[in-house]
ZADO-1210 file (C-alpha; in nm, 4 decimals, padded with zeros to 6 digits):
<atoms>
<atom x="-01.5472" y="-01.0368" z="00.7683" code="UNK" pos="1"/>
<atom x="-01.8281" y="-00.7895" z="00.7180" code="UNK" pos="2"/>
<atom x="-01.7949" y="-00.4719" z="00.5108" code="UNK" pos="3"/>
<atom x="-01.7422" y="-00.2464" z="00.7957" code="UNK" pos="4"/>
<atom x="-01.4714" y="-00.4671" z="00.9479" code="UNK" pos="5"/>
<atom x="-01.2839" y="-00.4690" z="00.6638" code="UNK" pos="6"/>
<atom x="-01.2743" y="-00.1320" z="00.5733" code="UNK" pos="7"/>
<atom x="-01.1244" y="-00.0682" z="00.8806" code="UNK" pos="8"/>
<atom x="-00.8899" y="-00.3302" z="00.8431" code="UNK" pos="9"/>
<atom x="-00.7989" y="-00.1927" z="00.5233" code="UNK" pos="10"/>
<atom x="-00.7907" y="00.1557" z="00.6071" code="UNK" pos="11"/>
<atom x="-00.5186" y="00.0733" z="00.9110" code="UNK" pos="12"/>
<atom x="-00.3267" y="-00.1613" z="00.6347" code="UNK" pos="13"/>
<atom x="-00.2755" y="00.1227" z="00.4088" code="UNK" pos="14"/>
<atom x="-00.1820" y="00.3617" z="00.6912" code="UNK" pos="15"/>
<atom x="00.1110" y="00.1236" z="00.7672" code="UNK" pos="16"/>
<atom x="00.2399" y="00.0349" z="00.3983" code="UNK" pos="17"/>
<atom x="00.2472" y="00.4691" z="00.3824" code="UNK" pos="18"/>
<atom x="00.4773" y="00.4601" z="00.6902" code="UNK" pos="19"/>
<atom x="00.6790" y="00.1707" z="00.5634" code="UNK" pos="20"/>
<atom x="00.7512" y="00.3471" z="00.2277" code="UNK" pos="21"/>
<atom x="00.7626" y="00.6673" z="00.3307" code="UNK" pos="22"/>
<atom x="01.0804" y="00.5126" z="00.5650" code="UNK" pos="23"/>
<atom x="01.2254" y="00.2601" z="00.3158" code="UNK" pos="24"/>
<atom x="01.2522" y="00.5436" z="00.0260" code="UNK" pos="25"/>
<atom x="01.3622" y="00.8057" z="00.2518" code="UNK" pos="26"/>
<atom x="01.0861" y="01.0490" z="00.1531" code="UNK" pos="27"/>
<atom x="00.7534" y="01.2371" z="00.3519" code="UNK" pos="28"/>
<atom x="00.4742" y="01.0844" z="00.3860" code="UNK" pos="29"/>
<atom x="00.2567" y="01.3193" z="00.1710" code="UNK" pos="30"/>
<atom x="00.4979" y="01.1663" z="-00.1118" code="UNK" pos="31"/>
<atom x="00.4511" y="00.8041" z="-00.0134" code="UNK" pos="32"/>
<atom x="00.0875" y="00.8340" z="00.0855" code="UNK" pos="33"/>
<atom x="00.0593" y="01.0010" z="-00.3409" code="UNK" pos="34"/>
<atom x="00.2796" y="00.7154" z="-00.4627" code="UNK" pos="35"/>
<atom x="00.0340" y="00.4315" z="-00.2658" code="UNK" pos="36"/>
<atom x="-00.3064" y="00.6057" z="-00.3933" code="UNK" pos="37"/>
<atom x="-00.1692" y="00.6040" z="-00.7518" code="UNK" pos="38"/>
<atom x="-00.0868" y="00.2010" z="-00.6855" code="UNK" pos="39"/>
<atom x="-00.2402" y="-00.0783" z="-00.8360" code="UNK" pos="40"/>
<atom x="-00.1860" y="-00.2371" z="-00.4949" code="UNK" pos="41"/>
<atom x="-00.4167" y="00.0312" z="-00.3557" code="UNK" pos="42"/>
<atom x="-00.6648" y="-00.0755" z="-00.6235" code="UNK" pos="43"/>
<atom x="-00.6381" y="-00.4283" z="-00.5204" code="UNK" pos="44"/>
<atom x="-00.6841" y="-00.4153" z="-00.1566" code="UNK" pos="45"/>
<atom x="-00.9831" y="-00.1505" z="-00.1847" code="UNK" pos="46"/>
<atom x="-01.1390" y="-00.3908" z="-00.4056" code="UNK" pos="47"/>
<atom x="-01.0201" y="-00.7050" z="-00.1545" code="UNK" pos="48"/>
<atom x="-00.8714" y="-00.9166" z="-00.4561" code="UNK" pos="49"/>
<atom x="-00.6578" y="-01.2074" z="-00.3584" code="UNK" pos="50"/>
<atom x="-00.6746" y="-01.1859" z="00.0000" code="UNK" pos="51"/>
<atom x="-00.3817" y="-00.9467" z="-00.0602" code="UNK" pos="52"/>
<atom x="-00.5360" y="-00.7329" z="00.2460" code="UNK" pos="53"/>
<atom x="-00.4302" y="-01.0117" z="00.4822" code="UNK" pos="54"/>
<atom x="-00.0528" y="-00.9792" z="00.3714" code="UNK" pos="55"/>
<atom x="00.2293" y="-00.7900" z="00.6076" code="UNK" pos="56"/>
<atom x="00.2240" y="-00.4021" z="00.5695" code="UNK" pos="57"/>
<atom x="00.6004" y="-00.4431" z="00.5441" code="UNK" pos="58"/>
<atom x="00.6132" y="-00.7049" z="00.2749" code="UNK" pos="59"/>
<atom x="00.3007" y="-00.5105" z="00.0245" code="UNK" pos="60"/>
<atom x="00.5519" y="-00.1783" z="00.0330" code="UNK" pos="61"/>
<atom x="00.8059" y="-00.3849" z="-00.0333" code="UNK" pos="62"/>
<atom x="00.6293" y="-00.5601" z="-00.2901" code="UNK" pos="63"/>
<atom x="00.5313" y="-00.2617" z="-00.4348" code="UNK" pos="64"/>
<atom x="00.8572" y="-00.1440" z="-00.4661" code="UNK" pos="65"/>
<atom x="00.9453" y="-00.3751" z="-00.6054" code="UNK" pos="66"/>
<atom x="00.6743" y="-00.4630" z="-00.8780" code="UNK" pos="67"/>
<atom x="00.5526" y="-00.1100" z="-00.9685" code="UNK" pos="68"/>
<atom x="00.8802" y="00.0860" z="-01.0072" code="UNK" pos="69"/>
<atom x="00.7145" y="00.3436" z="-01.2616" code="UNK" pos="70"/>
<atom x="00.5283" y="00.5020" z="-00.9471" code="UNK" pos="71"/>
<atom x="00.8482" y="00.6021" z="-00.8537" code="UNK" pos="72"/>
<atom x="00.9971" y="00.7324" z="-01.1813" code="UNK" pos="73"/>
<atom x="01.1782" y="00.4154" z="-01.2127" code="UNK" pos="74"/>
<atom x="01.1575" y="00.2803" z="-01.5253" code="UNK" pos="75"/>
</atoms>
């Protein structure tokens, strides 16, 4: 996939994982779109590690969630 492709892959991939957390944690999506940017997911699919870009929107926010529950003053 070239460069340009993927970006806009990307870019529609992160739009959706906002939505989906933004929905699943009951909050706007200026707060969800804050929590995602400060996410070592986000870090991982800008830089394309692991193929993770090619994963469900659904199961990343999830995922995320899940796995980095200090973004959400979970400790």
């Amino acid at each position: 996939m070239s460069d340009t492709a993927f970006d806009y892959y990307a870019q529609r991939l992160e739009q959706s994982i906002i939505i989906h957390l933004a929905e699943m944690k009951g909050v706007d999506l200026s707060v969800a779109m804050d929590w995602y940017y400060r996410s070592r997911l986000a870090d991982q699919i800008s830089r394309n590690e692991y193929d993770i870009a090619f994963l469900d929107s659904k199961y990343l926010a999830r995922d995320l969630i899940e796995n980095e529950p200090e973004i959400f003053g979970i400790r």
